[in-house]
N, C-alpha and C positions, 0 to 999 in steps of 0.2 A: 706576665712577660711573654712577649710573642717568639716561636722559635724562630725564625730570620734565619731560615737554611735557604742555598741556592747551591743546588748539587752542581749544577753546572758542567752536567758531562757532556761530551763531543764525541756523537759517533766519528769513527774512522780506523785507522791503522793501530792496532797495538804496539806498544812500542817493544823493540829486542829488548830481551834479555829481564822484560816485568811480566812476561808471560806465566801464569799458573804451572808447575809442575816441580817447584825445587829451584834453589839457589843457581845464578850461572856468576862464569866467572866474565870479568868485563870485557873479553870477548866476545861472547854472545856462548861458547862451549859451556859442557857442563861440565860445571869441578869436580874435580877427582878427590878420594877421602884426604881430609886434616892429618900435616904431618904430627908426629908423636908428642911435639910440643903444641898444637894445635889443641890437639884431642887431651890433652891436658889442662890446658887452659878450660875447655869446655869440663871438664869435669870439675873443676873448680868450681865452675858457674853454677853447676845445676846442685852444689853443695850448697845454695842460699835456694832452690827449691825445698830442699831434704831437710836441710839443718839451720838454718839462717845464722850462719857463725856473724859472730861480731868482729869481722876481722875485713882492710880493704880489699882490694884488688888484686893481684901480683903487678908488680911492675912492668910484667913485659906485656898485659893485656893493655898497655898504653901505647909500646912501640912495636908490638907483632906485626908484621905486614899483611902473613895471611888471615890475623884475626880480623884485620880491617879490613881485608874483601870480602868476609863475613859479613861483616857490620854491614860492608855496601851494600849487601842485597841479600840478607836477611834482615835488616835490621831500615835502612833508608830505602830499598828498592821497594816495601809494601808495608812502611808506615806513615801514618801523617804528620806533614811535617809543616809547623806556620810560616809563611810566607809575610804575612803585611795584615794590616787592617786595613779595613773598607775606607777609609778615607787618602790612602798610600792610591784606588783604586777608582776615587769618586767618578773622577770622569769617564764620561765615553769616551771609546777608541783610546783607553789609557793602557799601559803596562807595568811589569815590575819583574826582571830578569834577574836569578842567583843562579847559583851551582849549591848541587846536593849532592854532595858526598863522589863529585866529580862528572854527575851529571848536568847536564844545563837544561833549565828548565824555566818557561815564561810564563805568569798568567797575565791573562788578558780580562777587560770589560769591554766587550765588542758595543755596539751604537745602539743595539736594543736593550742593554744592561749583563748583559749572560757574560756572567764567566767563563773561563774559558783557562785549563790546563795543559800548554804543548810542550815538544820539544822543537826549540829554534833551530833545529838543525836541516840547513837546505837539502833536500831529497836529490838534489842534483849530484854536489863534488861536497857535499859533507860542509861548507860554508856555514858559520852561525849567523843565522839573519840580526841578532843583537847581542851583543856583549854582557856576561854575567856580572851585575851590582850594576846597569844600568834600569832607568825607569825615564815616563814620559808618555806622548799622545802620540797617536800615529793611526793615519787610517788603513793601513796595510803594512809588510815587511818586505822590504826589497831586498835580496841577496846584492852582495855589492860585486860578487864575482863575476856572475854572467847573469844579472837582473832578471834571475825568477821573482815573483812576485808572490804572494799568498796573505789571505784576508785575515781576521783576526781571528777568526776559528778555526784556523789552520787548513782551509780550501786552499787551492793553485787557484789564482788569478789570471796568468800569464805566466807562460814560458818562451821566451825568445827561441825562435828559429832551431824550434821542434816537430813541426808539422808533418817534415818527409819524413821522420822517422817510426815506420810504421807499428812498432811494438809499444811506442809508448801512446800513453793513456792519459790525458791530462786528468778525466774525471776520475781515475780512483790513484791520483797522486794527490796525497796531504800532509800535514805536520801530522804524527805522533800523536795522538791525546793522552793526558793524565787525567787522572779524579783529582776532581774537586771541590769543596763544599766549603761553605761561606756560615760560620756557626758567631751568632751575637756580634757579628763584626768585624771575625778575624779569620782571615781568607786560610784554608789550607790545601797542600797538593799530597797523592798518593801518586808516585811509577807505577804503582798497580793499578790498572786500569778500571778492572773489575772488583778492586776491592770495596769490602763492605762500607757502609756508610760509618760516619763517626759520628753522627748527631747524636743516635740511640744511647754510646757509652758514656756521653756527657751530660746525661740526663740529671742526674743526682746532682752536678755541679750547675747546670743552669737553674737547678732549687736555689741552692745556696745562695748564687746571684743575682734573686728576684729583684732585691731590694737595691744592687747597686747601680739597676735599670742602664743594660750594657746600649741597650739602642740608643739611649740617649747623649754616649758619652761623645766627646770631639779627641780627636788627636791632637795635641797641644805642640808636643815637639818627637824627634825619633831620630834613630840614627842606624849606622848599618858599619861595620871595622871589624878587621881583622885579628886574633888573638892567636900568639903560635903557641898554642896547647891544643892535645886531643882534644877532641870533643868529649870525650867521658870524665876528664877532668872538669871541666867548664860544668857538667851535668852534675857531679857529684857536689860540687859547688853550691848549686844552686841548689839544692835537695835538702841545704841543712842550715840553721842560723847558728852551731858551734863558732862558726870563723868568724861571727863582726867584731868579737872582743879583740881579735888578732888585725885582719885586715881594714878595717870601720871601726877604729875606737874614736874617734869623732863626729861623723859621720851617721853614724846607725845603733855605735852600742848603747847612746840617750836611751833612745827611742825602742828597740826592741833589742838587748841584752842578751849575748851568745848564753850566759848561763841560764836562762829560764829552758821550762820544758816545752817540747813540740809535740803538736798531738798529731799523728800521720792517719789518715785514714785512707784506705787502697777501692777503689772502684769497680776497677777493672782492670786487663790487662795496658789499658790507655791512661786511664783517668785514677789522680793520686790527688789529695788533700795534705795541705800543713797547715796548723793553726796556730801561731804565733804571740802572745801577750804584749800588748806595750805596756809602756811601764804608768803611761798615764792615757786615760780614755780620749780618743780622739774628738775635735768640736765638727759636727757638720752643720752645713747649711741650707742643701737642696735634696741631698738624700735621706729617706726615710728609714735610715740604719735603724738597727736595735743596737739595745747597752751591751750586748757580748759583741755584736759587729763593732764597734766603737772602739771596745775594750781588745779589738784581735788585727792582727794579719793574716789575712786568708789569701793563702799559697795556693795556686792551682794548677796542675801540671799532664800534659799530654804529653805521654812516651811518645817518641826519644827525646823531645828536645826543647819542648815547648811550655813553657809558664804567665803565669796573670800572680799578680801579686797587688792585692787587693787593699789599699791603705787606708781610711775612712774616704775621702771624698777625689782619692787619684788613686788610677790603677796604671802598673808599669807590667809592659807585656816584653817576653825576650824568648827570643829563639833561637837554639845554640846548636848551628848546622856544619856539618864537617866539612872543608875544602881537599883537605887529605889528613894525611897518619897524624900531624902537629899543627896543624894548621884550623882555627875552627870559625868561621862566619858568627858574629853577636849582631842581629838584629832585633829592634825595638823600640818602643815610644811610651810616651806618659800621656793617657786617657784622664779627661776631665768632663764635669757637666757641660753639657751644649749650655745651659742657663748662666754659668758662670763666666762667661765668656760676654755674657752682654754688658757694651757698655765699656770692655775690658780693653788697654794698652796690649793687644797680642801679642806685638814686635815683643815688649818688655818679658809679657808670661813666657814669651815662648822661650826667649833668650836663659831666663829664668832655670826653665824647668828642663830645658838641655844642659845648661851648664851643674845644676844637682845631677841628673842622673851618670854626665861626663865624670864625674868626680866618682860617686860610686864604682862606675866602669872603670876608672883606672885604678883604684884600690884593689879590684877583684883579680883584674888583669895584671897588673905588678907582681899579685903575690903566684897566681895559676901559671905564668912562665916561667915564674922559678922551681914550681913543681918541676915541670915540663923539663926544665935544663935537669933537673935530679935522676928524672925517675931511670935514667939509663945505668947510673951509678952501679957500681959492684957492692956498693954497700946499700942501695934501696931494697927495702924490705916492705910487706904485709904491715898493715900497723892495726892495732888493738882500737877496735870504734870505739867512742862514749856513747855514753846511754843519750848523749841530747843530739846523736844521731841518726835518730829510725827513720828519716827520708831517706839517706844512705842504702839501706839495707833495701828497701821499697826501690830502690831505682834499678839495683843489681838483680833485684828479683826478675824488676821486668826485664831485665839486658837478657838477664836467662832464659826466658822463653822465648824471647825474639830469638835469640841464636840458635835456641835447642829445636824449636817447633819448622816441624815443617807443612808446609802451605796445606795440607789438611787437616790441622790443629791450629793454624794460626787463624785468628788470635785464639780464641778457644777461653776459657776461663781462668778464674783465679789458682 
């Protein structure tokens, strides 16, 4: 299996505030120490370092305000976070526009193929050249304010009737760059500019997925919505199969049963394994699985936000990006053989395999808003994990060193 990285960085301007040196606050200043419930909250956290209690979160690490400028930039301002698969990206001069954790951020496939990580924000009066949850072709970005221009790797094109003014500089005026690397087909961004690669800590996992031969796979259907829950809800979610007997007893508890056991295995500070039983071996057709691939759901997960869930012969990818404190971005699609497709009704498949994964999503989503309406409650408490929760415990580990480490430890080891 060939590694299929395209680091795709863009020299240029570092962007405010993902500069190396410590957390800023979203002004671009640097924050001042955690109030007393802050620095509580953090000592909480680093108690799943020390002791890994089986016990959740406190409730207010859902609705803290300043624990979520934490988050913003300890935790989204220099991790990778997945954006789209390579097919969301096929074309030249294509895009694909979100917000992360309330920054806006576009990648691009400029007309030689090169990715490309910026921030759409015009250098002029602050104008956003595209709108977040928007996508599409474009051979350039035009600000629609006062029609600065800039190419897809975030050069100045054109600036309208700026030439008397002698201080500015068209050539060292550009978008922002972010990192970005393109691993088995699923495009991802770091705010850190300079952050380390992520190909290296997904090694172990591209083992894993020789056999489900990701290059080969097509994008079937996908989608991208809104969910008012934290993002650490939505995360916690996905970390564990306890809940399909509760949320998915039609739907999922067949096939893979909240009551079996999950086998977690930890990577790295990035990279997290679930290994799942279904209840009956799966049939494949094109892929060259083994009887335990058959016989599993392989969960695969890049801190903070990002999953593959690996089902014999479909893989569903989702990415659970924060818009603010209750607010969380779900985007993702259902991966299939490029081979199975031949010959295939796509309108049909496609209709298909959106309207299953839509179902699932509103299950999850139904039940994680009404967390979300709870967790403010005077009576919301810590609640006692089950043992068929060890993703759980594995996700707060990693929240812990995202928030506890700072940029000369980060990421740093298990």
């Amino acid at each position: 299996m060939s590694t299929e990285v395209s680091t795709g960085r863009t020299t240029g301007e570092r962007h405010p505030g993902t500069s190396r040196g410590g957390p800023r606050s979203g002004g671009g200043e640097r924050a001042g120490p955690p109030s007393a419930e802050t620095a509580a909250l953090l000592a909480e956290l680093r108690r799943y370092l020390d002791l890994a209690p089986q016990l959740s979160l406190p409730p207010r690490a859902f609705t803290s305000p300043e624990l979520y400028e934490l988050e913003r930039t300890r935790v989204f301002g220099r991790s990778w976070v997945l954006i789209a698969h390579r097919d969301d990206l096929a074309a030249p001069n294509s895009y694909v526009s979100v917000d992360v954790a309330g920054e806006q951020v576009v990648v691009t496939r400029d007309a030689d193929g090169v990715l490309h990580g910026l921030s759409p924000i015009c250098r002029h009066r602050m104008m956003p050249l595209v709108e977040p949850g928007t996508a599409g072709t474009a051979d350039s970005f035009t600000c629609r304010y006062h029609l600065w221009r800039y190419g897809l790797d975030g050069r100045l094109i054109g600036a309208t009737h700026m030439r008397k003014n002698p201080d500015f500089d068209p050539a060292r005026c550009r978008l922002p760059a972010f990192a970005v690397e393109e691993w088995h087909g699923f495009v991802y961004v770091n705010l850190d500019a300079e952050a380390a690669p992520l190909t290296p800590q997904l090694a172990r996992i591209s083992e894993d997925l020789t056999n489900y031969r990701l290059g080969d796979m097509a994008q079937l259907g996908s989608w991208s919505e809104e969910w008012a829950c934290n993002w650490k809800i939505a995360v916690e979610n996905a970390h564990e199969n306890y809940h399909v007997m509760g949320f998915h007893p039609e739907t999922l508890q067949p096939s893979t049963p909240g009551g079996s056991d999950t086998d977690v295995r930890v990577d790295s500070p990035w990279a997290l394994r679930l290994l799942i039983p279904f209840t009956e071996p799966l049939e494949t057709y094109t892929l060259p699985l083994t009887a335990e691939e058959k016989a599993h759901m392989y969960g695969f997960f890049v801190f903070p936000g990002a999953s593959l869930a690996a089902a014999g012969e479909m893989i569903i990818w989702l990415s659970l990006i924060p818009q603010s404190i209750d607010r969380t971005l779900v985007r993702g699609g259902i991966l299939i053989p490029r081979a199975a497709l031949d010959g295939a009704d796509l309108d049909e498949m496609r209709r298909n395999a959106e309207s299953y994964a839509g179902m699932i999503n509103r299950e999850d989503r139904d039940g994680l808003e009404a967390v979300q309406r709870a967790v403010g409650s005077r009576f919301a408490g810590r609640g006692h994990l089950s043992p068929k929760e060890p993703g759980v415990v594995a996700f707060y580990q990693s929240l812990a060193r995202a928030l506890l480490r700072g940029d000369d430890g980060w990421p740093g080891g298990l």
